[in-house]
VEXBAPA-851687 format. One record per residue: x negated, y negated, z negated of N, C-alpha, C in turn; residue number from 0; residue in one letter. Coordinates in nm, 2 decimals, padded with zeros to 4 digits. Atoms other than C-alpha are relative to their C-alpha. Layout:
# residues N
<pt n_u="X" n_v="Y" n_w="Z" ca_u="X" ca_v="Y" ca_w="Z" c_u="X" c_v="Y" c_w="Z" k="NUM" r="a"/>
...
# end
This chain:
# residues 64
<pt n_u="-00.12" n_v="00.04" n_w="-00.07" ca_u="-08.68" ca_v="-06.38" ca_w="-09.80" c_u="-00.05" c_v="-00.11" c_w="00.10" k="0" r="x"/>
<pt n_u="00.08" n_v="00.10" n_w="-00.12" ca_u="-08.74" ca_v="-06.55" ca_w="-09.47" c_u="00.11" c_v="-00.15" c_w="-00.01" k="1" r="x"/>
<pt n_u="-00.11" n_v="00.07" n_w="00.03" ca_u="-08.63" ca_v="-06.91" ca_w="-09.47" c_u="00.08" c_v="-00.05" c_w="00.11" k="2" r="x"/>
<pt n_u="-00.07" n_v="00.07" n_w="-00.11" ca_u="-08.38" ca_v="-07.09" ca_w="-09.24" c_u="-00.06" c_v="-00.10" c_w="00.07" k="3" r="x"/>
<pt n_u="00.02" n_v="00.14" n_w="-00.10" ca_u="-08.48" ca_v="-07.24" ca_w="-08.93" c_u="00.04" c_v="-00.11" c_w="00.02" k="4" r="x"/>
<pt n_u="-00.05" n_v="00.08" n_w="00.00" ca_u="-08.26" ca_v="-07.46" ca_w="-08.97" c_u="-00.04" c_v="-00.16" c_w="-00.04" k="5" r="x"/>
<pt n_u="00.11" n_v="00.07" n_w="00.07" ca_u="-08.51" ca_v="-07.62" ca_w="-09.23" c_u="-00.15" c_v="-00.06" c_w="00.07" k="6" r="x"/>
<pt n_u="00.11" n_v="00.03" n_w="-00.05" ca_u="-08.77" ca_v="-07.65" ca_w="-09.00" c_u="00.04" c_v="-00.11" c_w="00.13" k="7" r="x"/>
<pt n_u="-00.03" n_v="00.01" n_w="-00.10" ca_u="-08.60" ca_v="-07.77" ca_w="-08.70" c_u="00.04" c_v="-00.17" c_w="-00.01" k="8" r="x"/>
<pt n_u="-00.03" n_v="00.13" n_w="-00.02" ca_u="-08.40" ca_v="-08.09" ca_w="-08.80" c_u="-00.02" c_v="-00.08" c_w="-00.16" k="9" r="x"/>
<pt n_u="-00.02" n_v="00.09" n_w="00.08" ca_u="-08.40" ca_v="-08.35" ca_w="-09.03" c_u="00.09" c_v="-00.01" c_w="-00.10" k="10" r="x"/>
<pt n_u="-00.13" n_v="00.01" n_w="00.04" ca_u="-08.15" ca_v="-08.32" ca_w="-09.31" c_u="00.05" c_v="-00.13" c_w="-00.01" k="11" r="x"/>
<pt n_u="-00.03" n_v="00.10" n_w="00.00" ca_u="-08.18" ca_v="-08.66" ca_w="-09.35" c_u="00.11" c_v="-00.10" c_w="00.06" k="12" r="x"/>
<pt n_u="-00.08" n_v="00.04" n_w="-00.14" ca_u="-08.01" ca_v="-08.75" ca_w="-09.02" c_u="00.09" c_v="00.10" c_w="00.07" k="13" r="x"/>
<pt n_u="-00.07" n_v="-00.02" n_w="-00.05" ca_u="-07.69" ca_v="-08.66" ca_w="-08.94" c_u="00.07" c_v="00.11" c_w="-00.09" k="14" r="x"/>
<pt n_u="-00.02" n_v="-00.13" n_w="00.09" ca_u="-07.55" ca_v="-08.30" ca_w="-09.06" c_u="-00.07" c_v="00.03" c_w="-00.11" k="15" r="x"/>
<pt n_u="00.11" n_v="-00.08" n_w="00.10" ca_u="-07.70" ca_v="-08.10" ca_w="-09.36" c_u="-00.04" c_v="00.08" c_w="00.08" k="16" r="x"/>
<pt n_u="00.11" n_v="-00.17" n_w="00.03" ca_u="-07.88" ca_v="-07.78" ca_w="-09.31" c_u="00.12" c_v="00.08" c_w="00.02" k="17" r="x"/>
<pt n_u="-00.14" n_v="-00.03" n_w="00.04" ca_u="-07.59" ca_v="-07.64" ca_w="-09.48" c_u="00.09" c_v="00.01" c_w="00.10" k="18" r="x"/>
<pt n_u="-00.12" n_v="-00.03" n_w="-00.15" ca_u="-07.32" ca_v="-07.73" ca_w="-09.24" c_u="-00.03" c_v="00.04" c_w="00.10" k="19" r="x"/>
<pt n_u="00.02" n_v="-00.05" n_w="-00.07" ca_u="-07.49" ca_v="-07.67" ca_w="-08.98" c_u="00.01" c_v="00.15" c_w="00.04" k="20" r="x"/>
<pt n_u="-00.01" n_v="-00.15" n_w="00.00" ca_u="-07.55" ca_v="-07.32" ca_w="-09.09" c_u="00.10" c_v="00.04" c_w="00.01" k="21" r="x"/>
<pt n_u="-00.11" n_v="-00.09" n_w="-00.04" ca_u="-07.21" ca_v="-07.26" ca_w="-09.11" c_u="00.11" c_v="-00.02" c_w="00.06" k="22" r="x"/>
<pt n_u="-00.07" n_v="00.04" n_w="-00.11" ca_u="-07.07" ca_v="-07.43" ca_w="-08.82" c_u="-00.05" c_v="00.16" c_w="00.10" k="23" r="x"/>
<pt n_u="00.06" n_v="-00.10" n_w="-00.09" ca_u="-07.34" ca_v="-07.16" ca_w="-08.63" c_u="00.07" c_v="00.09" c_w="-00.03" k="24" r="x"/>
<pt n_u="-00.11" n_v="-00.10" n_w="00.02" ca_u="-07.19" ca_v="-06.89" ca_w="-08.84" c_u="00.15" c_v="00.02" c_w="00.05" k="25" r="x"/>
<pt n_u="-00.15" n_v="00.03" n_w="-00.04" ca_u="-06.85" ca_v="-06.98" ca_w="-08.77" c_u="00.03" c_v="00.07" c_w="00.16" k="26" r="x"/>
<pt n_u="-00.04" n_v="-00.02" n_w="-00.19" ca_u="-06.92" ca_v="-06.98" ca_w="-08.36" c_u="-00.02" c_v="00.16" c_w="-00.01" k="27" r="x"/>
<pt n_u="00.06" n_v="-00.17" n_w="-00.05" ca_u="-07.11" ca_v="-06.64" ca_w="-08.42" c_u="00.15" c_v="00.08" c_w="-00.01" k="28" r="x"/>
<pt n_u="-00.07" n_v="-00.09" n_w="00.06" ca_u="-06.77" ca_v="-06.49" ca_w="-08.61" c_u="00.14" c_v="-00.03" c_w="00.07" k="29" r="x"/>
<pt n_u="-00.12" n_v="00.04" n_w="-00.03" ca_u="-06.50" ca_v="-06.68" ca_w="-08.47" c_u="00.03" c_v="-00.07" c_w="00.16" k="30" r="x"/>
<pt n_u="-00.01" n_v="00.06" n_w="-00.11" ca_u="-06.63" ca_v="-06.82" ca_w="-08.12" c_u="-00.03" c_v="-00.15" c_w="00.04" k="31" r="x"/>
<pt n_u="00.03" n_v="00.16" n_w="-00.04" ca_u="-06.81" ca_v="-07.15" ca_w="-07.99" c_u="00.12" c_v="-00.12" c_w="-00.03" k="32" r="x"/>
<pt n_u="-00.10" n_v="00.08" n_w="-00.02" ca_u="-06.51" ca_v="-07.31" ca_w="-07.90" c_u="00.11" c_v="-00.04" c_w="-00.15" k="33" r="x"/>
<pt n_u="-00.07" n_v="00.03" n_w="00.12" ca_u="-06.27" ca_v="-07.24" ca_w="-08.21" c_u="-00.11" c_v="-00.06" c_w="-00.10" k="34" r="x"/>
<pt n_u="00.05" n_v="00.05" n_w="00.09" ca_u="-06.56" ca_v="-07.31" ca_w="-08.42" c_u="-00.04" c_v="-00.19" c_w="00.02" k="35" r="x"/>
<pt n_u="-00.01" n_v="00.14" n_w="-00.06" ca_u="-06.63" ca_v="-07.66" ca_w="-08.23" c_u="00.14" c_v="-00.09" c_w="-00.06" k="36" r="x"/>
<pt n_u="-00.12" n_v="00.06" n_w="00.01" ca_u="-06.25" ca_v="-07.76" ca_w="-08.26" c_u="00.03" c_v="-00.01" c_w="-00.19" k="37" r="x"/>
<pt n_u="-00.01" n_v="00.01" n_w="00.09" ca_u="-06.28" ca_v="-07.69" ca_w="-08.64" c_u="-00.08" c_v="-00.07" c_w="-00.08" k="38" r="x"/>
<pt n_u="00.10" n_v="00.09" n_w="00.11" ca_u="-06.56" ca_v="-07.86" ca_w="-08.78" c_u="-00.03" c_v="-00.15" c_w="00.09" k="39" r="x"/>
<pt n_u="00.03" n_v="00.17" n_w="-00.12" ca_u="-06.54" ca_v="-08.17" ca_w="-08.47" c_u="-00.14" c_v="-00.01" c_w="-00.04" k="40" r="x"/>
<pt n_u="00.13" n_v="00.06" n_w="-00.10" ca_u="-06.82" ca_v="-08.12" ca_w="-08.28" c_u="00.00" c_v="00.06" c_w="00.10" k="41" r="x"/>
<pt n_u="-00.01" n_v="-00.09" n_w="-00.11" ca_u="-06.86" ca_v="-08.04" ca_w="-07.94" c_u="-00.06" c_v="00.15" c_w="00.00" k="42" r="x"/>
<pt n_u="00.08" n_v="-00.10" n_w="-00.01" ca_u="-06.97" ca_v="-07.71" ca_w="-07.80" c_u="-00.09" c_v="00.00" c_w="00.05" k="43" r="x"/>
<pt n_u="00.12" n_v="00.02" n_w="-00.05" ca_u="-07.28" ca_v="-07.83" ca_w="-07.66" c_u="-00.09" c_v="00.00" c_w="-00.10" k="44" r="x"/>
<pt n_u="00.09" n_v="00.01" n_w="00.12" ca_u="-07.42" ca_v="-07.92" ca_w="-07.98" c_u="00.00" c_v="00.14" c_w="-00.06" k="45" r="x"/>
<pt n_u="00.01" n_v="-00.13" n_w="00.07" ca_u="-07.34" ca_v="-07.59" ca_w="-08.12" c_u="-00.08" c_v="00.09" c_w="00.08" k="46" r="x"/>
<pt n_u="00.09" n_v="-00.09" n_w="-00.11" ca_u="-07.51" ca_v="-07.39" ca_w="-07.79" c_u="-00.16" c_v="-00.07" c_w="-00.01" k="47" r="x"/>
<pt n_u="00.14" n_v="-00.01" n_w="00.03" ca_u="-07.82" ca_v="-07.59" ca_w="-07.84" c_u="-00.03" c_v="00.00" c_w="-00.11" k="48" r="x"/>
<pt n_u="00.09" n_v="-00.04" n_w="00.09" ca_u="-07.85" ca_v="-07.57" ca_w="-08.20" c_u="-00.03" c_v="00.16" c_w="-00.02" k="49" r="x"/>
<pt n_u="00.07" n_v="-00.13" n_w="00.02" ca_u="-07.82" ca_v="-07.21" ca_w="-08.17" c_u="-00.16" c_v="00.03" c_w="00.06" k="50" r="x"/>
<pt n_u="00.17" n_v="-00.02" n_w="-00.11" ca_u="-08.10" ca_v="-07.22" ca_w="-07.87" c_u="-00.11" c_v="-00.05" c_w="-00.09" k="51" r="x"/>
<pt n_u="00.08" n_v="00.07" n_w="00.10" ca_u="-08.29" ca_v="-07.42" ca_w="-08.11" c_u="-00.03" c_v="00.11" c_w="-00.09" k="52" r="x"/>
<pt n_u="00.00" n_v="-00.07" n_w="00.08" ca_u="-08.26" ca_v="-07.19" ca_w="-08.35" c_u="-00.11" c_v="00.16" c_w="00.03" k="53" r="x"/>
<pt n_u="00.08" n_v="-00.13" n_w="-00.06" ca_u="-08.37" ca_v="-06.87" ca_w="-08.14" c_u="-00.17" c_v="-00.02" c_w="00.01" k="54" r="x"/>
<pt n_u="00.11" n_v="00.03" n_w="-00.08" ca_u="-08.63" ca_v="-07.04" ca_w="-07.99" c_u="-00.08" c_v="00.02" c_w="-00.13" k="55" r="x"/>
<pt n_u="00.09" n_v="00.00" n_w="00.12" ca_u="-08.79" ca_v="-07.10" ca_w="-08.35" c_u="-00.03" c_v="00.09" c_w="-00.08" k="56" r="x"/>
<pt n_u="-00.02" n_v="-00.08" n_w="00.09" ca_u="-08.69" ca_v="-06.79" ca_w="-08.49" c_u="-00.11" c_v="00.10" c_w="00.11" k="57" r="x"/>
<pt n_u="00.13" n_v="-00.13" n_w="-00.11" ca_u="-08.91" ca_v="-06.58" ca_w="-08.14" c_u="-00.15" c_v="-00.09" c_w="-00.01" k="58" r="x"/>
<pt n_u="00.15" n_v="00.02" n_w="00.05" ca_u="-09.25" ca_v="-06.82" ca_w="-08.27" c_u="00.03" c_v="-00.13" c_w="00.10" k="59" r="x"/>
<pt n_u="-00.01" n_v="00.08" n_w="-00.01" ca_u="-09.16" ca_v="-07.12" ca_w="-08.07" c_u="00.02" c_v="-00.11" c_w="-00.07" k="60" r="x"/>
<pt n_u="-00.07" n_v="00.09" n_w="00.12" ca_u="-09.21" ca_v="-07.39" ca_w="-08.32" c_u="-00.01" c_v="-00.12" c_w="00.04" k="61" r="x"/>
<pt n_u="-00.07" n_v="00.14" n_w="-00.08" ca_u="-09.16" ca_v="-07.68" ca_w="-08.06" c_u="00.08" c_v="-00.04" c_w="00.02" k="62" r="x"/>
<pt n_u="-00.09" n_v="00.04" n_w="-00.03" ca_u="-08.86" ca_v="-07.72" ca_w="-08.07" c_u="00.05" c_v="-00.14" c_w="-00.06" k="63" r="x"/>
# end
């Protein structure tokens, strides 16, 4: 099982979990940036770069 970028990427320490994060992303994937932004209060900026974040890590860029 491959694990979540999500684990690699930020800190759970600071700020969000892992967790929510993951399914704030889910959310935008299934429901749309925006409605998912307005539901979990956070902008849609944060959610477009944690996806980019995400990608980036997931195509072998592990500088993010």
């Amino acid at each position: 099982m491959r694990s979540d970028p999500l684990e690699h990427i930020y800190n759970a320490d600071y700020g969000l979990t892992n967790d929510t994060r993951r399914k704030i992303i889910d959310d935008a994937d299934a429901e749309g940036v925006k409605v998912a932004a307005e539901k979990h209060n956070v902008s849609t900026a944060v959610i477009y770069s944690w996806k980019r974040s995400v990608k980036a890590y997931s195509n072998g860029d592990k500088n993010v």
